[in-house]
N, CA, C and O of each residue as an XYZ file, in Angstrom:
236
protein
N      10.776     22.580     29.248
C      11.308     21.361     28.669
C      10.595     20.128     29.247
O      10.069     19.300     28.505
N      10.590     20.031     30.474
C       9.729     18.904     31.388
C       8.310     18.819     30.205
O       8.122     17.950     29.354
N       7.551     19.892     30.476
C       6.633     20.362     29.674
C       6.677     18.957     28.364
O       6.111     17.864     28.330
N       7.345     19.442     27.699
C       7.486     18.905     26.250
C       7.723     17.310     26.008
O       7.263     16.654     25.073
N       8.747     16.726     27.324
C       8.983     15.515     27.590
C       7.229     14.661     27.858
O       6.768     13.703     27.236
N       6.663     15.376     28.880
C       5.345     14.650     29.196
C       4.781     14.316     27.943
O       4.427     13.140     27.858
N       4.591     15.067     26.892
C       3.701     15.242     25.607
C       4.152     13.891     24.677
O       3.368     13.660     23.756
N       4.988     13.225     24.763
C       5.775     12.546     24.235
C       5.118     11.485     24.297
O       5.061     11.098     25.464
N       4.216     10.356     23.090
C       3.681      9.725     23.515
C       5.011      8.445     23.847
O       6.220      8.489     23.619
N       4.082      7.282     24.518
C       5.014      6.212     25.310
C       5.571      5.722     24.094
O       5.125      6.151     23.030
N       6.640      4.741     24.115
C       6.993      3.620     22.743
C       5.643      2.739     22.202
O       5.371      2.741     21.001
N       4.944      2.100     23.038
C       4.252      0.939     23.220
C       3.180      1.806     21.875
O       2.681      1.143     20.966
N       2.984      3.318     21.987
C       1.994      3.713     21.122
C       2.709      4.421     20.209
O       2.019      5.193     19.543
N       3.971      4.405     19.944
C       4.708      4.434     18.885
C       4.620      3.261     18.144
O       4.034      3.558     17.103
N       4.884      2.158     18.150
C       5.395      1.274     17.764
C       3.758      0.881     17.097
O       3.801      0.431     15.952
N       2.702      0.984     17.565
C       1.715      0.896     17.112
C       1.265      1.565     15.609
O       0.828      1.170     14.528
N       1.729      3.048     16.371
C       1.505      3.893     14.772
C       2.174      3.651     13.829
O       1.766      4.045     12.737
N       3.439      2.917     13.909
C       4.294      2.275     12.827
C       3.916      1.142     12.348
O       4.247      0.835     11.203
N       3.059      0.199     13.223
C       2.403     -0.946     12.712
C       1.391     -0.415     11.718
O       1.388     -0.812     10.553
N       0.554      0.457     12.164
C      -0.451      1.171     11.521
C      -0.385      1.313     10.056
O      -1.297      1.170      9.241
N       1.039      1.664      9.832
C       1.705      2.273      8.486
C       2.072      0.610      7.547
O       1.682      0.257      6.434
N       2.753      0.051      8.322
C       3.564     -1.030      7.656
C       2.676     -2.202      7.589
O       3.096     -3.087      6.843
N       1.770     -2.390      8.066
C       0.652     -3.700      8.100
C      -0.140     -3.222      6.401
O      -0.132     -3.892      5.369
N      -0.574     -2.263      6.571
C      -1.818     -2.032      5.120
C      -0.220     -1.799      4.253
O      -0.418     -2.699      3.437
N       0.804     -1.396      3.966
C       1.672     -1.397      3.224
C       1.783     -2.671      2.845
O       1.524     -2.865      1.658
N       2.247     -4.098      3.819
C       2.829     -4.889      3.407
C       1.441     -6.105      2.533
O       1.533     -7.038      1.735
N       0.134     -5.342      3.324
C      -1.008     -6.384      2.507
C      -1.170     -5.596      1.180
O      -1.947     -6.018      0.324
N      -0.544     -4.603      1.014
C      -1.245     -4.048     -0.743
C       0.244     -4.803     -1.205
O      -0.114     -5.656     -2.017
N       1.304     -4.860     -1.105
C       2.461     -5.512     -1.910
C       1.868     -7.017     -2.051
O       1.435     -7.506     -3.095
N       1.939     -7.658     -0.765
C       1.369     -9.382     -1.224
C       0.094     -9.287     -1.891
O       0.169     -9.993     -2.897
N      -0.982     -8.774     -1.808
C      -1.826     -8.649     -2.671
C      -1.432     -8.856     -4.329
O      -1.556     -9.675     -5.239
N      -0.964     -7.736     -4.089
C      -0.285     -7.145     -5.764
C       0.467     -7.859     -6.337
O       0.479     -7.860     -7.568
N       1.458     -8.813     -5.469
C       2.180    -10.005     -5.857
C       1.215    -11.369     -6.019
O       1.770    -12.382     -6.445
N       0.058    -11.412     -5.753
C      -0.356    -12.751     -5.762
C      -1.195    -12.756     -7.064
O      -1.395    -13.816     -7.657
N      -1.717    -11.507     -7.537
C      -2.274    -10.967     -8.472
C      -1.474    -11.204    -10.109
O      -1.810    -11.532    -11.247
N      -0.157    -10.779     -9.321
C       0.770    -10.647    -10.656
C       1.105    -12.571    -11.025
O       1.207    -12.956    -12.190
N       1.183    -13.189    -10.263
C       1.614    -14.517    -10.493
C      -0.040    -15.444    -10.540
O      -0.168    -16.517    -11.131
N      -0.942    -14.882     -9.938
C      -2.867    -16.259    -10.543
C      -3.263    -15.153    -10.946
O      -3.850    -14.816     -9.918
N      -3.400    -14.355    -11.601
C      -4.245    -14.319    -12.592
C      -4.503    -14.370    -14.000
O      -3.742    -13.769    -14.757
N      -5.450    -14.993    -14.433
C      -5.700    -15.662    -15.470
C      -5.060    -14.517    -17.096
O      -5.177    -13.295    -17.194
N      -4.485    -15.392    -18.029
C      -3.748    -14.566    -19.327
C      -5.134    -13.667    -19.451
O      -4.864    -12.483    -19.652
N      -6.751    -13.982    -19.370
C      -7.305    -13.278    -20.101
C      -7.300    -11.324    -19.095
O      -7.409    -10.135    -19.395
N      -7.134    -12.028    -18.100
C      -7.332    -11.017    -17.280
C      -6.567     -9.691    -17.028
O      -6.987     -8.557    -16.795
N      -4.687    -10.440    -17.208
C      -3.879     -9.764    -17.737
C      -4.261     -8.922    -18.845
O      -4.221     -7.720    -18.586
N      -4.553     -9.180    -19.796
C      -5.103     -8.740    -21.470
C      -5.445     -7.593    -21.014
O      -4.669     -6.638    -20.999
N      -6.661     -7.549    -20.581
C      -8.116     -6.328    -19.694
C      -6.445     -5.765    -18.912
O      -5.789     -5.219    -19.799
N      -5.893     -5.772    -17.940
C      -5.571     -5.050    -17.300
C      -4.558     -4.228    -18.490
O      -4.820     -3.031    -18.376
N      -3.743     -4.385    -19.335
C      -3.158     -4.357    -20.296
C      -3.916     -2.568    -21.508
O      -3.628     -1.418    -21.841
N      -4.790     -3.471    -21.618
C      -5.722     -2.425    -22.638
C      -6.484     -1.413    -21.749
O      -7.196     -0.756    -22.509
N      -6.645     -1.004    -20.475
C      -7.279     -0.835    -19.691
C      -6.208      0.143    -19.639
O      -6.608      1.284    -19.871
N      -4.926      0.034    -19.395
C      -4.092      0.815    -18.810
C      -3.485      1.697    -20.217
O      -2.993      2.823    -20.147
N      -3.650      0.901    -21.472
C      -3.395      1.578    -22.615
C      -4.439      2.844    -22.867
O      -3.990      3.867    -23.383
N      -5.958      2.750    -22.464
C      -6.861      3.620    -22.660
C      -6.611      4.721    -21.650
O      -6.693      5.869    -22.085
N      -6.417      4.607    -20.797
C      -6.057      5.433    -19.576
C      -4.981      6.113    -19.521
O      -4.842      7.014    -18.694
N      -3.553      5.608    -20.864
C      -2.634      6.017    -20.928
C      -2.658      7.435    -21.884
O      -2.087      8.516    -21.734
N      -3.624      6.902    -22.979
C      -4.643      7.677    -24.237
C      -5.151      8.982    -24.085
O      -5.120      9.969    -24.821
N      -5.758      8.712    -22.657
C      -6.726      9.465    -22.224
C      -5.735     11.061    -21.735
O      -6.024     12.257    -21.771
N      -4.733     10.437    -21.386
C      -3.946     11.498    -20.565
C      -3.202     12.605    -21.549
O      -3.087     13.816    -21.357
N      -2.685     11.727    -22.775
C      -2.089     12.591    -23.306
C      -2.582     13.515    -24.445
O      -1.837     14.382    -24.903
């Protein structure tokens, strides 16, 4: 059991690997939100028909 306790990494490099996870999580959401509110109607359009061909494609 001692054994198993040592193996245990510290908090300090816990808390890291959770940053790890939640940092690139929270920049693809604001990304994706800043995207959804400036970009231009034409651009919307393209993303629009883009996702209709791709929708096409599948079925």
């Amino acid at each position: 059991m001692a054994n198993l306790v040592g193996r245990i990494p510290s908090g300090f490099v816990l808390f890291c690997a959770v940053l790890s996870l939640v940092i690139p999580y929270v920049m693809y959401r604001v990304n994706r939100r800043i995207h959804q509110l400036g970009d231009p109607p034409w651009m919307k359009q393209e993303e629009r028909e883009s996702r209709a061909e791709e929708k096409g494609r599948q079925e």
